[in-house]
N, C-alpha and C positions, 0 to 999 in steps of 0.2 A: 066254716064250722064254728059253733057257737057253743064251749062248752067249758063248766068252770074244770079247774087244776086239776082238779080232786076225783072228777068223774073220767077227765082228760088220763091221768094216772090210773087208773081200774082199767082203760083199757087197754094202753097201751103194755100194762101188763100181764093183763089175758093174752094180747096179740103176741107175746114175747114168751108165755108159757105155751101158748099154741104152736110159735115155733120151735119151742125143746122137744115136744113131744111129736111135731113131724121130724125132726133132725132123727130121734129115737128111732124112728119106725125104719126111716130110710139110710138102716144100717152098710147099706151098697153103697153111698155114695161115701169115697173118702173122701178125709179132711184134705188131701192135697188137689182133689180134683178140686172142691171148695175155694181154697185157695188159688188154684188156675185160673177158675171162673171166675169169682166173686171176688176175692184178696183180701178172703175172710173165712176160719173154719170155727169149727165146735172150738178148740181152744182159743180162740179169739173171742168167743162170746163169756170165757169161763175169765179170763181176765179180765175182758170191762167190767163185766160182776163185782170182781174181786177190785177192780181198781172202785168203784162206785160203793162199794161197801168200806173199804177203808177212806175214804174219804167221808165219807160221814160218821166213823169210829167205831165200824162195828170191825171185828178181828173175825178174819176168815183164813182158812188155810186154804193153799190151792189144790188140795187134794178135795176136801170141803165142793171146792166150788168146782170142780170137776166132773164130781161124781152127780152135783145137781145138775149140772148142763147134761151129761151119759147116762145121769139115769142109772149108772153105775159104778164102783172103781174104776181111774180112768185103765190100771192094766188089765183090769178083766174087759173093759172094752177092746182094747185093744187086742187081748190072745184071741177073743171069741170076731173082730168085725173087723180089722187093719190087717191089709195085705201088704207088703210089699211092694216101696211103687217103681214105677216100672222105668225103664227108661226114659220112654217119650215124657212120662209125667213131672220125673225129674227134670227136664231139657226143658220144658213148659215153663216148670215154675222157676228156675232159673232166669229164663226169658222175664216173665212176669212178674220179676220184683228187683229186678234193675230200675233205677230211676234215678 
């Protein structure tokens, strides 16, 4: 692939607003299944944010960067789409972040 910085950054930041806004839609999936699966959830993405914005000087809160990853405060995400997780999912990620 042949493409300058600049066009390289437009898209990889469409690609990356296109996945907030499927995270958004697929409010069934929790972040600890996320984490099972992948060994990555929505607040994982809400901190690289935030670590990648302070590093360049820009001051963010993590509530800030939250609410841009949920699309909304992260506790109204949470009273309206986070269940509860369950046993097995607890057992899982315990499994899956041993190392």
């Amino acid at each position: 692939m042949n493409i300058d910085d600049k066009t390289r950054t437009e898209i990889e930041a469409a690609a990356y607003r296109r996945l907030l806004e499927h995270l958004r839609q697929r409010t069934d999936v929790q972040n600890i299944d996320m984490m099972n699966l992948a060994g990555f959830c929505r607040n994982c993405l809400s901190n690289w944010f935030e670590d990648a914005a302070k590093a360049k000087g820009v001051a963010v809160s993590r509530d800030e960067v939250r609410t841009m990853v949920y699309g909304m405060p992260y506790d109204e995400w949470k009273a309206k789409h986070q269940s509860e997780a369950s046993a097995d999912q607890k057992a899982k990620f315990e499994i899956s972040h041993k190392h």
